[in-house]
C-alpha positions in Angstrom: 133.1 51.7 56.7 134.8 54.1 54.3 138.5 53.1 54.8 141.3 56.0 53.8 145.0 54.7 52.9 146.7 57.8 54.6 150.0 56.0 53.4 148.7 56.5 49.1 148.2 60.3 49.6 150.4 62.7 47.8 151.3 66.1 48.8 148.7 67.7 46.9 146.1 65.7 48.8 147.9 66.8 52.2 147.3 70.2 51.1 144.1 69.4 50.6 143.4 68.4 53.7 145.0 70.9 55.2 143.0 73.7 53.5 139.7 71.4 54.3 140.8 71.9 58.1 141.6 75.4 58.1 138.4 76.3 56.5 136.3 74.1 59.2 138.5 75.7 61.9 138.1 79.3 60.8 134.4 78.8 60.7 134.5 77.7 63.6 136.1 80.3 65.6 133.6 82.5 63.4 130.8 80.9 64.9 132.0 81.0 68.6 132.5 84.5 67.7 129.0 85.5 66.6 127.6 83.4 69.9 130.0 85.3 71.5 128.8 88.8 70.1 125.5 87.8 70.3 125.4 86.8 74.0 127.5 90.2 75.0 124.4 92.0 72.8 122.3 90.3 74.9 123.5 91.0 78.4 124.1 94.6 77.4 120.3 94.7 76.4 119.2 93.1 79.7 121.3 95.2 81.8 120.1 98.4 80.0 116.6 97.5 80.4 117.5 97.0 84.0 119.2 100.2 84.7 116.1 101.5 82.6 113.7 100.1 85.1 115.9 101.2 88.3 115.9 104.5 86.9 112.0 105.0 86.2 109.1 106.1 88.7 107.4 104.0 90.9 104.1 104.9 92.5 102.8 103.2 95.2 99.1 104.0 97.0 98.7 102.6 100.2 96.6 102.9 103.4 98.9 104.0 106.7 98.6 104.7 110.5 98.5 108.6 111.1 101.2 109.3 113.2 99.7 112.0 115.3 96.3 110.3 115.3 95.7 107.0 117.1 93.9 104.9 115.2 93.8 107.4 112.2 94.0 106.2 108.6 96.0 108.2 106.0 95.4 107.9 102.0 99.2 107.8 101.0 100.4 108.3 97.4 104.2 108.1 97.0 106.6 107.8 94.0 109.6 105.1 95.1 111.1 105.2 92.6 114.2 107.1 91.3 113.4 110.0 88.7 110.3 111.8 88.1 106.5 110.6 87.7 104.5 112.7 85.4 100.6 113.2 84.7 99.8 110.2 87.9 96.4 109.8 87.7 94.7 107.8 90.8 92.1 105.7 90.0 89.5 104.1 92.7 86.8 101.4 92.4 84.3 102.1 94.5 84.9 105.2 95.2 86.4 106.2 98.4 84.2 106.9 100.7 84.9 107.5 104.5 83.2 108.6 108.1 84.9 111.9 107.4 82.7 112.9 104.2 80.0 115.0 105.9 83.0 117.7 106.9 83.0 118.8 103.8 86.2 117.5 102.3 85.4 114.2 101.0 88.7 112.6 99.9 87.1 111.3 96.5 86.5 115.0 95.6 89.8 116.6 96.3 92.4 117.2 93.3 94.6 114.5 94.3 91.7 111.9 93.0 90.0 114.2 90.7 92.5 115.8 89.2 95.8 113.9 89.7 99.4 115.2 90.0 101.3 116.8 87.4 104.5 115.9 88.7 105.7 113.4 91.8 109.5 113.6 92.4 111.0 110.9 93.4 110.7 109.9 97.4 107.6 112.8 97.4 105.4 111.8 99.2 101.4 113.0 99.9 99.0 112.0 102.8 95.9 112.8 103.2 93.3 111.5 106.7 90.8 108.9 105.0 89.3 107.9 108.0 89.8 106.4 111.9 89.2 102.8 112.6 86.8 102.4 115.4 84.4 105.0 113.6 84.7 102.9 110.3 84.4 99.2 111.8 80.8 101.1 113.2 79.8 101.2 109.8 78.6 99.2 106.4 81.4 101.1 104.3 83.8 99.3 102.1 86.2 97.8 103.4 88.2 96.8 100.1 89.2 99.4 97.1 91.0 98.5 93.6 93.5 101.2 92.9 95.1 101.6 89.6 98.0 104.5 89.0 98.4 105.5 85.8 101.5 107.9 85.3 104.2 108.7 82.8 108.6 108.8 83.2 110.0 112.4 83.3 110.8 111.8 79.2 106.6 111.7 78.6 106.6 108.0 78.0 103.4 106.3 79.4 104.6 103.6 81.6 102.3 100.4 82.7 99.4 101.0 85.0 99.9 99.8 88.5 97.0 97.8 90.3 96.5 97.5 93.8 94.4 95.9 96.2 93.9 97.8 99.7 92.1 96.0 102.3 91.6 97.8 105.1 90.2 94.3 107.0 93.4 93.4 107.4 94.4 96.1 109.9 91.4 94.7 112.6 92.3 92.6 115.6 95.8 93.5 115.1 97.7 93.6 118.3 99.9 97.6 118.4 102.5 99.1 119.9 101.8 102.9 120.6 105.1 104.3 119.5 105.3 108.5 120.9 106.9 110.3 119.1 108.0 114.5 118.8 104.2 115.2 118.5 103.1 113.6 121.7 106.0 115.4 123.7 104.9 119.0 122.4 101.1 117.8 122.9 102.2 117.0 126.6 104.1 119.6 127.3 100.8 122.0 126.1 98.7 120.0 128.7 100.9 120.6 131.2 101.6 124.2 130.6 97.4 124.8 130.3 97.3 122.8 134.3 100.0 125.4 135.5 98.0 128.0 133.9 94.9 127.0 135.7 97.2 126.7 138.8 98.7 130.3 138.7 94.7 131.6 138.5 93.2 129.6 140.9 96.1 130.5 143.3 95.9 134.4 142.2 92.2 134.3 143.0 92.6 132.7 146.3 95.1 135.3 147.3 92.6 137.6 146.0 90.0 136.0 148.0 92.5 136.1 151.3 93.3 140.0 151.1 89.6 141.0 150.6 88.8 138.5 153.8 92.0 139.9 155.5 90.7 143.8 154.8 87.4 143.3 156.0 88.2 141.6 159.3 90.9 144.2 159.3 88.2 146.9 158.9 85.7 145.5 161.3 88.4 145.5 164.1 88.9 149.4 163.5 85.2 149.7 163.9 85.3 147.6 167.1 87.9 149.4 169.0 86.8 153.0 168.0 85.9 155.4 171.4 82.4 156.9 171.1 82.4 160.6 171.5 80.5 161.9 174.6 77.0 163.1 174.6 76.8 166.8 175.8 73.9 168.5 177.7 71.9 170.8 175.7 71.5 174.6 177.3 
């Protein structure tokens, strides 16, 4: 071991020593200082790129009940995120192909796959009928698509593809609730209002039918009790 008589050293070597300690202590503190600055630079990068990523669109495709049709399928495109999504193209593999087709509006032909959406703002949302379940399960159609959204931020910037996977198998033997809504009342409400209307008529007809019966018993009374005239003698 290297041993150091501390008692043999002169002031000059004190000074030394001193100045030796400084230095190590001030590059020290240097170097806790770049960590330092380096980990702030760090969580200021991660928590722009958050706020960046909070901030940018979010399209999401999905299948969903129709609310006013039971058992109805809608095609729903929606941006969930927070600023505008720009150029969203929909892409679909195999095409979509429904029950619905041979209307004349087949949903793989209609601008929304075909042509895309210029601009989606945020919380927009776009539904289109794809099909109803009981008509679908009747058929060999796919049951299984591959969607992939391609779309760019409100500044032009291409963002990364989305891929989804919607399965509509996974909607069968599904136990439901039947939730009514606005739409069911009014739908009610025009039944019930068409049944009074039917009402009214038949009523008006049969009062109808009543006073023409009541006139011509009324009519064939008059006849009944009319006094014939006598018959004269000829000259």
């Amino acid at each position: 071991m290297l041993a150091v008589d501390l008692g043999s050293w002169k002031s000059d070597d004190w000074s030394a020593a001193a100045s030796v300690a400084t230095t190590v202590l001030t590059l020290l503190t240097v170097a806790i200082a770049l960590l330092a600055a380096l980990y702030a630079r760090q969580q200021v990068t991660l928590a722009r790129q958050l706020r960046e990523e909070q901030a940018q669109p979010f399209v999401v495709v999905d299948f969903q009940d129709n609310t006013a049709m039971r058992q109805g399928i809608d095609f729903v495109v929606e941006n969930m995120g927070q600023t505008l999504a720009k150029n969203v193209r929909i892409v679909v593999d195999p095409p979509l192909s429904s029950t619905l087709d041979d209307t004349g509006f087949p949903l793989k032909d209609a601008p929304l796959i075909a042509q895309g959406i210029p601009s989606l703002p945020p919380r927009k949302r776009i539904s289109a009928l794809f099909d109803t379940a009981p008509e679908r399960q009747a058929t060999d159609l796919p049951s299984r698509y591959t969607v992939t959204v391609h779309f760019e931020d409100a500044r032009g910037r291409r963002q990364e593809p989305l891929t989804y996977i919607l399965d509509l198998s996974v909607r069968r033997k599904l136990l439901s609730v039947r939730e009514y809504g606005l739409d069911d009342g009014v739908k009610a409400l025009r039944e019930m209002s068409k049944t009074l209307k039917e009402m009214r008529s038949e009523l008006t007809r049969e009062r109808q039918r009543q006073s023409t019966i009541g006139r011509a018993r009324g009519e064939a009374r008059s006849g009944d009790n009319a006094v014939p005239e006598p018959e004269g003698d000829s000259a």
